[in-house]
N, C-alpha and C positions, 0 to 999 in steps of 0.2 A: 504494500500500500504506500503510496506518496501523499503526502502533502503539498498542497497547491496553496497559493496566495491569489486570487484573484483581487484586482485592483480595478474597480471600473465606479465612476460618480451614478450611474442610474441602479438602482435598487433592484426592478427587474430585473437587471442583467444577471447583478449578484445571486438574486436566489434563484434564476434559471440555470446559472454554472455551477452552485452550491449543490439543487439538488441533480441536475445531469451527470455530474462529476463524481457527486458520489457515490451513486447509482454503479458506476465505474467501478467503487471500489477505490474510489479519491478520500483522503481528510481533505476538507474546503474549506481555509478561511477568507474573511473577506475583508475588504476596506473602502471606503467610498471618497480617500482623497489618497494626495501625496502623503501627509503628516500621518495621515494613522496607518496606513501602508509602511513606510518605515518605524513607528512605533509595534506594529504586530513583526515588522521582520528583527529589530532588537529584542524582543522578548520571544522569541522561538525561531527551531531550524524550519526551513523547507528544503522542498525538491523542487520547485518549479513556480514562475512568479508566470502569470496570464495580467497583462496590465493594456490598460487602456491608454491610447494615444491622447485623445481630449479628456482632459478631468475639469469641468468648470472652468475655473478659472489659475488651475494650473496644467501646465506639459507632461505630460506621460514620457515621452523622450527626453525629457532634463531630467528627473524620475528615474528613468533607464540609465544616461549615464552615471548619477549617482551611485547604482545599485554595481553595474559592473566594473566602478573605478573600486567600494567598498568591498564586493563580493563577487568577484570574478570569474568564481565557479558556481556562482547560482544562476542557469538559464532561465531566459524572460521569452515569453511569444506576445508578441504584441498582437492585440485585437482592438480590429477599427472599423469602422462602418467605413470607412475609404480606403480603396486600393493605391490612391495616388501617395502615399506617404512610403510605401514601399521603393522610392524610389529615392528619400531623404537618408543623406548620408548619416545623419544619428540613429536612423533605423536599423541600418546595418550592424548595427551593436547588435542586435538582437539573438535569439537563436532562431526565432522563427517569427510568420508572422503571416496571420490570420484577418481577411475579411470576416465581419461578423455576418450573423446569419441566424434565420430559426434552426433549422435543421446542423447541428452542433457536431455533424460529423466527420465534417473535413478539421475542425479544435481538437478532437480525440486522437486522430491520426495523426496530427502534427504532434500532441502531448505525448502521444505514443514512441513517436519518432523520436524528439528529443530526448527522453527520459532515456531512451537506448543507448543513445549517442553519451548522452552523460554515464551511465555505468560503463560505457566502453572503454572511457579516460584511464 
Protein backbone atom coordinates (compact mmCIF):
# COMPACT_ATOMS: atom_id res chain seq x y z
CA UNK A 1 0.00 0.00 0.00
CA UNK A 2 1.28 3.67 -0.79
CA UNK A 3 0.43 6.63 0.58
CA UNK A 4 -0.50 9.52 -1.69
CA UNK A 5 -0.65 13.28 -0.81
CA UNK A 6 -3.01 14.61 -3.13
CA UNK A 7 -2.97 18.45 -3.34
CA UNK A 8 -5.62 20.19 -5.23
CA UNK A 9 -7.89 23.60 -3.89
CA UNK A 10 -11.42 22.19 -5.13
CA UNK A 11 -12.80 19.72 -2.45
CA UNK A 12 -14.56 17.60 -5.15
CA UNK A 13 -11.41 16.61 -6.50
CA UNK A 14 -10.19 15.68 -3.03
CA UNK A 15 -12.71 13.33 -2.15
CA UNK A 16 -13.12 11.90 -5.64
CA UNK A 17 -9.15 10.90 -5.51
CA UNK A 18 -9.47 10.02 -1.78
CA UNK A 19 -12.11 7.66 -2.39
CA UNK A 20 -10.91 6.23 -6.12
CA UNK A 21 -7.42 5.84 -4.73
CA UNK A 22 -8.32 4.05 -2.20
CA UNK A 23 -10.47 1.81 -3.49
CA UNK A 24 -6.88 1.04 -5.12
CA UNK A 25 -5.61 0.09 -2.01
CA UNK A 26 -4.04 3.92 -1.67
CA UNK A 27 -3.74 5.71 2.00
CA UNK A 28 -5.02 9.24 0.62
CA UNK A 29 -4.28 12.30 2.29
CA UNK A 30 -5.29 15.45 1.24
CA UNK A 31 -4.61 19.26 1.29
CA UNK A 32 -6.45 22.03 -0.23
CA UNK A 33 -3.41 24.69 -0.60
CA UNK A 34 0.31 25.02 -0.68
CA UNK A 35 0.79 25.69 3.29
CA UNK A 36 -1.17 22.77 4.41
CA UNK A 37 0.33 20.42 1.63
CA UNK A 38 3.78 21.04 3.11
CA UNK A 39 2.47 21.02 6.72
CA UNK A 40 0.93 17.37 6.17
CA UNK A 41 4.29 16.45 4.05
CA UNK A 42 6.41 17.68 7.50
CA UNK A 43 4.41 15.70 9.66
CA UNK A 44 4.50 12.29 7.74
CA UNK A 45 6.23 10.00 4.97
CA UNK A 46 4.67 9.59 1.43
CA UNK A 47 5.02 7.65 -1.75
CA UNK A 48 3.77 9.89 -4.19
CA UNK A 49 2.49 13.71 -4.14
CA UNK A 50 -0.71 14.13 -7.16
CA UNK A 51 -0.69 18.15 -6.98
CA UNK A 52 -2.44 20.46 -8.71
CA UNK A 53 -1.07 23.11 -11.13
CA UNK A 54 -3.78 26.13 -10.18
CA UNK A 55 -4.23 26.33 -6.26
CA UNK A 56 -6.36 29.75 -6.00
CA UNK A 57 -4.34 31.91 -5.44
CA UNK A 58 -1.03 30.18 -5.35
CA UNK A 59 1.36 27.87 -8.08
CA UNK A 60 1.34 24.36 -7.97
CA UNK A 61 4.72 24.51 -9.92
CA UNK A 62 6.53 26.85 -7.36
CA UNK A 63 4.99 24.14 -4.85
CA UNK A 64 6.67 21.56 -7.03
CA UNK A 65 9.94 23.16 -7.15
CA UNK A 66 9.99 23.54 -3.40
CA UNK A 67 9.16 19.90 -2.99
CA UNK A 68 11.97 18.52 -5.35
CA UNK A 69 14.62 21.14 -4.26
CA UNK A 70 13.53 19.70 -0.35
CA UNK A 71 12.74 16.11 -1.34
CA UNK A 72 14.07 14.92 -4.37
CA UNK A 73 13.11 11.48 -4.17
CA UNK A 74 9.47 12.04 -3.43
CA UNK A 75 7.68 11.81 -7.00
CA UNK A 76 4.83 14.60 -7.94
CA UNK A 77 2.31 13.89 -11.14
CA UNK A 78 0.83 16.81 -11.74
CA UNK A 79 -2.85 17.05 -12.40
CA UNK A 80 -4.47 19.97 -14.51
CA UNK A 81 -7.51 20.57 -16.32
CA UNK A 82 -4.89 21.97 -19.02
CA UNK A 83 -2.66 20.04 -21.29
CA UNK A 84 -1.00 23.35 -22.32
CA UNK A 85 1.24 23.45 -19.03
CA UNK A 86 2.91 20.23 -20.18
CA UNK A 87 4.85 22.18 -22.15
CA UNK A 88 6.23 24.67 -19.10
CA UNK A 89 9.68 24.04 -18.25
CA UNK A 90 8.93 23.88 -14.23
CA UNK A 91 6.61 21.02 -15.25
CA UNK A 92 9.23 19.08 -16.22
CA UNK A 93 10.29 18.73 -12.64
CA UNK A 94 7.63 16.47 -12.42
CA UNK A 95 7.52 12.63 -12.68
CA UNK A 96 4.51 12.77 -14.50
CA UNK A 97 1.62 14.55 -15.47
CA UNK A 98 -2.00 14.05 -15.94
CA UNK A 99 -4.92 15.96 -17.60
CA UNK A 100 -7.80 15.76 -15.22
CA UNK A 101 -10.63 13.88 -16.11
CA UNK A 102 -13.90 11.93 -14.66
CA UNK A 103 -12.85 8.79 -15.72
CA UNK A 104 -9.52 8.41 -13.37
CA UNK A 105 -7.95 5.92 -15.23
CA UNK A 106 -5.22 7.16 -17.21
CA UNK A 107 -4.04 8.84 -12.90
CA UNK A 108 -3.98 5.09 -11.87
CA UNK A 109 -1.66 4.05 -14.77
CA UNK A 110 0.50 6.91 -14.43
CA UNK A 111 0.49 6.20 -10.26
CA UNK A 112 1.18 2.88 -11.36
CA UNK A 113 3.91 3.66 -13.59
CA UNK A 114 5.67 5.89 -11.26
CA UNK A 115 5.51 4.18 -8.19
CA UNK A 116 7.55 1.24 -10.38
CA UNK A 117 9.86 3.45 -11.45
CA UNK A 118 10.47 4.71 -7.97
CA UNK A 119 11.10 1.09 -6.22
CA UNK A 120 13.28 0.42 -9.27
CA UNK A 121 15.88 3.24 -7.92
Amino acid sequence: MSRLLVVDDEASIRMLYAQELGEEGHEVVTAGTAIEAVEKLQGGAFDLILLDIKLKNESGLDLLQSIVKDRHDLPVILCSAFSCYKDDFSAWLADGYVVKSSDLQELKDEIRKVLAKKQNR
